[in-house]
C-alpha positions as CSV (number, residue, x, y, z in Angstrom):
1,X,-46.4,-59.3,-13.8
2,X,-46.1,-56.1,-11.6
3,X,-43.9,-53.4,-12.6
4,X,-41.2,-52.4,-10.0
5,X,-40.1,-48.8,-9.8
6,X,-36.6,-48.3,-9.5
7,X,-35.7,-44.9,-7.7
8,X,-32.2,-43.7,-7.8
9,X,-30.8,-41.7,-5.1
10,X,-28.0,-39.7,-5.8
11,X,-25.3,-38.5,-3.3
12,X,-25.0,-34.8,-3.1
13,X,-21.4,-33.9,-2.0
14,X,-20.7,-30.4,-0.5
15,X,-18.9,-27.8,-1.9
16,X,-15.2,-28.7,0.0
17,X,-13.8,-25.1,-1.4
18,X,-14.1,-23.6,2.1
19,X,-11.9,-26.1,3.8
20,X,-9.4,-25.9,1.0
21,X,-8.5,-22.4,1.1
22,X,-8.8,-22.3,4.4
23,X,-5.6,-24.9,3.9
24,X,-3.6,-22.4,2.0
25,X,-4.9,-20.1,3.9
26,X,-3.5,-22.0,7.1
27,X,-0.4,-22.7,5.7
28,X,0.8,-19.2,4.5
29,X,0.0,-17.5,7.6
30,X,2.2,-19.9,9.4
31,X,4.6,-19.7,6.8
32,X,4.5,-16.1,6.8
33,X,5.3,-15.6,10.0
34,X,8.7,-17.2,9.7
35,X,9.5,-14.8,6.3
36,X,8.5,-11.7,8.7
37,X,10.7,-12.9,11.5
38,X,7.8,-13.0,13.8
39,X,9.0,-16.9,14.3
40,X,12.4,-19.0,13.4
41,X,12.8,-22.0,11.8
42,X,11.1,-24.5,9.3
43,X,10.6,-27.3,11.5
44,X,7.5,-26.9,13.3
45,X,5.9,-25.6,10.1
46,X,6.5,-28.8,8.2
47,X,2.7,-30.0,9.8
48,X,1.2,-27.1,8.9
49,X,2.5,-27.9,5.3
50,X,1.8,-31.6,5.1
51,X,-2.0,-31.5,6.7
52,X,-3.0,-28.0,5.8
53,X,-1.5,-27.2,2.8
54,X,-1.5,-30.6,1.8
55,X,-3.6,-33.0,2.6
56,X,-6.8,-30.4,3.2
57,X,-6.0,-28.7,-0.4
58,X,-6.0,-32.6,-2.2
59,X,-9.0,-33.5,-0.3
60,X,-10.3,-30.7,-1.1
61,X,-9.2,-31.3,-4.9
62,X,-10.6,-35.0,-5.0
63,X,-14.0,-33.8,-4.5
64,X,-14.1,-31.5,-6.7
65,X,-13.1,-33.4,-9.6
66,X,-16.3,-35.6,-8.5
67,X,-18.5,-32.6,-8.5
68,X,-16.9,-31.5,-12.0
69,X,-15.5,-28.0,-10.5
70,X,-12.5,-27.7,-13.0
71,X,-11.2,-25.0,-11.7
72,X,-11.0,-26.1,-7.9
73,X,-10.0,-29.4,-8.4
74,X,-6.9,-28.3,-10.8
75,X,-6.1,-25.5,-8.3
76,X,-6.6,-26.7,-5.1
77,X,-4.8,-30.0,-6.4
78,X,-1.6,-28.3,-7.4
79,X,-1.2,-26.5,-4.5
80,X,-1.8,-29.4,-2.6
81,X,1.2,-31.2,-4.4
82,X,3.6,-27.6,-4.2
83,X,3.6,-28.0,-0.5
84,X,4.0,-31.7,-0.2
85,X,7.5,-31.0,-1.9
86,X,8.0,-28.0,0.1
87,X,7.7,-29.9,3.1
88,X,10.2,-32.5,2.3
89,X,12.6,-30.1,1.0
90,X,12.7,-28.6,4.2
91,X,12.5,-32.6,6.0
92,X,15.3,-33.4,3.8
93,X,17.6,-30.1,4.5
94,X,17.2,-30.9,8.0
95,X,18.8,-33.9,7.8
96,X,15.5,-36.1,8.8
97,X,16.1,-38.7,6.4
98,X,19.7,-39.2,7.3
99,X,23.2,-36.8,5.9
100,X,23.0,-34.6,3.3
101,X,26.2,-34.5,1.1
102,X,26.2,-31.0,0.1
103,X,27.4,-31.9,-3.5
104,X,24.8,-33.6,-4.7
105,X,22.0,-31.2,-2.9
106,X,21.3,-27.5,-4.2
107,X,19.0,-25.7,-2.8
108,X,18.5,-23.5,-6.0
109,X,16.4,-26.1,-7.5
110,X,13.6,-25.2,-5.1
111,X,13.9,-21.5,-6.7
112,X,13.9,-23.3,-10.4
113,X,10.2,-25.2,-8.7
114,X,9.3,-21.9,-7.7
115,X,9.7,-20.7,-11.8
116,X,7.8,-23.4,-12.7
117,X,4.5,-22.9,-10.6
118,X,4.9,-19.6,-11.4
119,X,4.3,-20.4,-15.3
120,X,1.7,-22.7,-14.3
121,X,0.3,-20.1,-12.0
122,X,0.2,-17.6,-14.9
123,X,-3.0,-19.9,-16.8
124,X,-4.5,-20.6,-13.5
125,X,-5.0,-16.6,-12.8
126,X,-6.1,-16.0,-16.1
127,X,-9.2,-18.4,-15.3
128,X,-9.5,-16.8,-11.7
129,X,-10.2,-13.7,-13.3
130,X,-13.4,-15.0,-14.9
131,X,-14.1,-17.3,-11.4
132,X,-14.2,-13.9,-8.4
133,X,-12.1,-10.8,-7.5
134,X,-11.4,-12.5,-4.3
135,X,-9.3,-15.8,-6.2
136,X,-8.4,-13.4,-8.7
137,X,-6.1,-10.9,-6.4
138,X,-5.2,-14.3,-4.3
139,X,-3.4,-15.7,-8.1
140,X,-2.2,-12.3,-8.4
141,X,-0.5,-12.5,-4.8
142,X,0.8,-16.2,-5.6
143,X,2.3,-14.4,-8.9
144,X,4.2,-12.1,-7.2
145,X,5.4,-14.4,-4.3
146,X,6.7,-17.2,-6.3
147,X,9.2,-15.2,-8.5
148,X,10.3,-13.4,-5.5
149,X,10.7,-16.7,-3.5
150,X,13.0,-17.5,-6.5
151,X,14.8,-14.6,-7.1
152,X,16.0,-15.1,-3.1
153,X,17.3,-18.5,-3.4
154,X,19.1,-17.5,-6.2
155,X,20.7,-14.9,-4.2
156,X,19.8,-12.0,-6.6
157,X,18.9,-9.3,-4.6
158,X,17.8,-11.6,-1.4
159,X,16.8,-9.1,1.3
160,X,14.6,-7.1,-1.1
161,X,12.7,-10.2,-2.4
162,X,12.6,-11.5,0.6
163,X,10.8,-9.0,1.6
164,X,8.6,-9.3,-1.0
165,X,7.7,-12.5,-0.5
166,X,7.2,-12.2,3.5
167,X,4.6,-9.3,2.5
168,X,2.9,-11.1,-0.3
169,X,2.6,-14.7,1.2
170,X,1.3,-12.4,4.5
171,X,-1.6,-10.7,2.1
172,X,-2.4,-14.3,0.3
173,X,-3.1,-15.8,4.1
174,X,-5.5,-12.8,4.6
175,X,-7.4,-12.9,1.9
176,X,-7.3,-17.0,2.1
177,X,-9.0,-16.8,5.6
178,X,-11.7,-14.2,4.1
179,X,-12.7,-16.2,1.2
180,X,-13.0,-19.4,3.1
181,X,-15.1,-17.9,5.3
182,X,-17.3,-16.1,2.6
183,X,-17.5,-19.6,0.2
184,X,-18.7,-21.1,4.2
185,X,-21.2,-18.9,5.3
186,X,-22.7,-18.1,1.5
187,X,-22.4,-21.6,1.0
188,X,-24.5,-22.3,4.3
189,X,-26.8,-19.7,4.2
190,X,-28.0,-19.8,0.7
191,X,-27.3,-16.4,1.0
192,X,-24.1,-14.2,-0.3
193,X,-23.2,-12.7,3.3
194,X,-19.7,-12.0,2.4
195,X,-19.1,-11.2,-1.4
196,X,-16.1,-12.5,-3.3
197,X,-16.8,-10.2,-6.4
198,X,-18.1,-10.8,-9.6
199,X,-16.1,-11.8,-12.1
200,X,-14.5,-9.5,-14.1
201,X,-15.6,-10.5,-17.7
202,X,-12.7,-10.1,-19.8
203,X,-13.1,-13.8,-21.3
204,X,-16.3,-15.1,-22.2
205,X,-16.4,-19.1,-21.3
206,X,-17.8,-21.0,-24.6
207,X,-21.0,-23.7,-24.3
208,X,-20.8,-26.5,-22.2
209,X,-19.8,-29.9,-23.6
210,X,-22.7,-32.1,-22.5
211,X,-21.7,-35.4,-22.1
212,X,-24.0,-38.4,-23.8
């Protein structure tokens, strides 16, 4: 009886971090440009929302979690799902799915959301610290635009934080669009053409868990 060789191929899957800060990149720039009054409105930026900085940063997040990058696919993922609901809070204040009666909405409970990431954002740039400088300052960016987001839709202080947040968001686009391009072309090239930084080292990662 002949003995048949079996030969596995396995499917290598590229890294898909470039295209999903480029998505938050995308998405804040846009975004930005409305909080620095260089544009009006929320309604043509609920696309750039939905397919930028949601559907490229899940995507994005999906692979990931296939490839076993922890710390892309939780962070791409919940950024992904932030502007999903930012985009229909904005659908839904502009009426697209019918009247709003103003009793039953308040638009303070996007500012409570905006809390909540924030907490949750707190953890994620702890890990970005040990991941580049680049991520690192972006999570320290996304840590001070959240709470100011919050602070004016609460009203407290609005024009200040505002501000704030217009400046921030502005910086976190920036930075976005230069670490997509440095995970592409280092990513590409083999090569580091465009450094992100190295991590700072203030929290040494234990042993892998090796699965069985």
């Amino acid at each position: 009886m002949q003995d048949k060789t079996v030969t596995e191929t396995k499917i290598v899957m590229s890294d898909p971090t470039a295209l999903g800060v480029f998505g938050l990149a995308m998405v804040t720039f846009v975004a930005a440009s409305a909080k620095m009054h260089w544009t009006n409105g929320v309604v043509y930026l609920i696309p750039w929302a939905l397919f930028l900085g949601s559907i490229a940063q899940i995507w994005a997040s999906t692979i990931d979690f296939k490839k076993n990058n922890y710390f892309g696919a939780i962070v791409l993922g919940a950024y992904g799902l932030f502007w999903i609901a930012v985009a229909m809070h904005w659908a839904i204040s502009l009426g697209w799915f019918g009247p709003i009666d103003l009793t039953k909405a308040d638009p303070r409970q996007l500012g409570v959301a905006c809390i909540g990431y924030f907490i949750f954002s707190l953890f994620i740039m702890v890990a970005a610290f040990e991941a580049n400088k680049v991520f690192a300052a972006i999570l320290v960016l996304i840590n001070v635009l959240l709470p100011a987001l919050a602070l004016s839709i609460f009203g407290i202080n609005a024009v200040f934080f505002a501000d704030v947040a217009a400046w921030s968001e502005l910086s976190i686009s920036l930075l976005g669009f230069y670490a997509a391009g440095a995970v592409f072309l280092n990513s590409y090239f083999g090569r580091v053409l465009l450094p992100l930084g190295a991590p700072f080292g203030f929290i040494r990662k234990g042993p892998a868990k090796v699965s069985p």
